[in-house]
C-alpha positions in Angstrom: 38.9 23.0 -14.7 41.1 20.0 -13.2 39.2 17.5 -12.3 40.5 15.4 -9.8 38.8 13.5 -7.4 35.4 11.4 -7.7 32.8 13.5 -5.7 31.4 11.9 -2.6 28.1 11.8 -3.4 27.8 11.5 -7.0 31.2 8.5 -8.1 30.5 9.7 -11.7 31.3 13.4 -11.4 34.7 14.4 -11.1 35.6 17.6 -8.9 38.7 19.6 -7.8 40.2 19.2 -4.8 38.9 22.4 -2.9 34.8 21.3 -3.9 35.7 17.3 -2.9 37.0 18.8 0.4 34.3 21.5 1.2 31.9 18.0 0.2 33.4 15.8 2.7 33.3 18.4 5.2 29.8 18.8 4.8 28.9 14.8 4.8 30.6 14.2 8.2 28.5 17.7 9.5 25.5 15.9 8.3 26.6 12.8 10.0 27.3 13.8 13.4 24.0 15.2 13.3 22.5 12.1 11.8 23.8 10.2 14.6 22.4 11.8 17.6 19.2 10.6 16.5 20.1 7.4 15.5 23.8 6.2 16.6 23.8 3.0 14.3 23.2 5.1 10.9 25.3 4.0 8.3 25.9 5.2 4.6 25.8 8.6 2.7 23.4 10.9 5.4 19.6 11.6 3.5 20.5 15.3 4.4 23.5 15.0 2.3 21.8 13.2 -0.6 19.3 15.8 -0.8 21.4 19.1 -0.2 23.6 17.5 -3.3 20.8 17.3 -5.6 18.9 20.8 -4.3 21.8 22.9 -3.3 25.4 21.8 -4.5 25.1 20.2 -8.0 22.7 23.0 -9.8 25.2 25.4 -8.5 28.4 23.7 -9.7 26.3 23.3 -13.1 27.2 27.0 -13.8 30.8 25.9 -14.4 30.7 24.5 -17.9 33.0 21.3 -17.6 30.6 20.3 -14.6 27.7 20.8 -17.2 29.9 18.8 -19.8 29.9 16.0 -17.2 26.2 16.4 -16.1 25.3 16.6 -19.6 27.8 13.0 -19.9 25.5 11.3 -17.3 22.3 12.2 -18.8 23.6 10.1 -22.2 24.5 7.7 -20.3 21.4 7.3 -18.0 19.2 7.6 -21.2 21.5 4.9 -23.0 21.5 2.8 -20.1 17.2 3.2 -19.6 17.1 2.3 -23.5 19.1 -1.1 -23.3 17.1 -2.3 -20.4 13.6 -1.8 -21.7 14.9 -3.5 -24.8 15.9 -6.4 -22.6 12.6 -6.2 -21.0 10.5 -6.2 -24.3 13.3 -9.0 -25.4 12.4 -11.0 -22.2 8.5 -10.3 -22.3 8.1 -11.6 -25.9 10.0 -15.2 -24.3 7.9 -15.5 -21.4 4.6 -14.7 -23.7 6.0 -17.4 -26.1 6.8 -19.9 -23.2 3.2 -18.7 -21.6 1.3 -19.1 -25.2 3.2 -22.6 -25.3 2.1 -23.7 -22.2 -1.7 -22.5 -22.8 -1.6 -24.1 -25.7 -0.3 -27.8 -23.9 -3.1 -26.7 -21.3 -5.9 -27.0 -24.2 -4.7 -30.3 -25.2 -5.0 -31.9 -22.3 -8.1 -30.4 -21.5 -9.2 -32.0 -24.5 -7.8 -35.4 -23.9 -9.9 -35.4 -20.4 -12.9 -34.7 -21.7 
C-alpha cells in the first residue's frame, strides 16, 4: 500500500489518497449536519469520531499494512501507559517521603507543646 496522507481522524495512521478523500468527504457530511443543530460547533464532529472507530478503522484493518500500523499504535500506546505509571509510582513514593517527613515534623512539635 502507499501511504500517503495522515488520516483525518486518527494523525497517526497513514492512508492513501482515495481513503483520506472519501474521510474528508464524510467529516464535512457530518458537519453540515452537526451544524443545524448547533451553528457554533467546532472540531472533529462526535459522529465522525465514532463512525471512525465502529465503521471505517475495523474495516481498513483487513488491509495488512493498516493492521501493521494499528498494531504500531498499540506498542506505542502500551509503551506510552508504562512510562507514565512509572512516573506516577516515581512521583507517589516523593510525595509519601515529603508527606512521612512532614508527619514526622508534625509529631515533634506536637511534643514540644505539650
Amino acid at each position: 500500500m502507499r501511504t500517503a496522507k495522515a488520516h483525518p481522524v486518527a494523525g497517526w495512521l497513514r492512508v492513501e489518497g482515495r481513503i483520506y478523500s472519501a474521510t474528508l468527504d464524510r467529516i464535512l457530511s457530518d458537519r453540515d449536519k452537526q451544524m443545524l443543530d448547533d451553528p457554533s460547533c467546532s472540531g472533529l464532529p462526535p459522529a465522525s469520531r465514532e463512525w471512525f472507530w465502529t465503521t471505517q478503522l475495523p474495516q481498513l484493518a483487513h488491509d495488512p499494512a493498516i493492521r501493521d500500523q494499528v498494531l504500531e499504535r498499540q506498542a506505542a500506546l502500551a509503551a506510552s501507559r508504562i512510562a507514565i505509571g512509572d512516573q506516577i509510582r516515581l512521583q507517589a513514593g516523593v510525595l509519601i517521603a515529603e508527606q512521612a517527613a512532614i508527619d514526622t515534623e508534625m509529631a515533634l512539635l506536637e511534643q514540644v507543646l505539650q
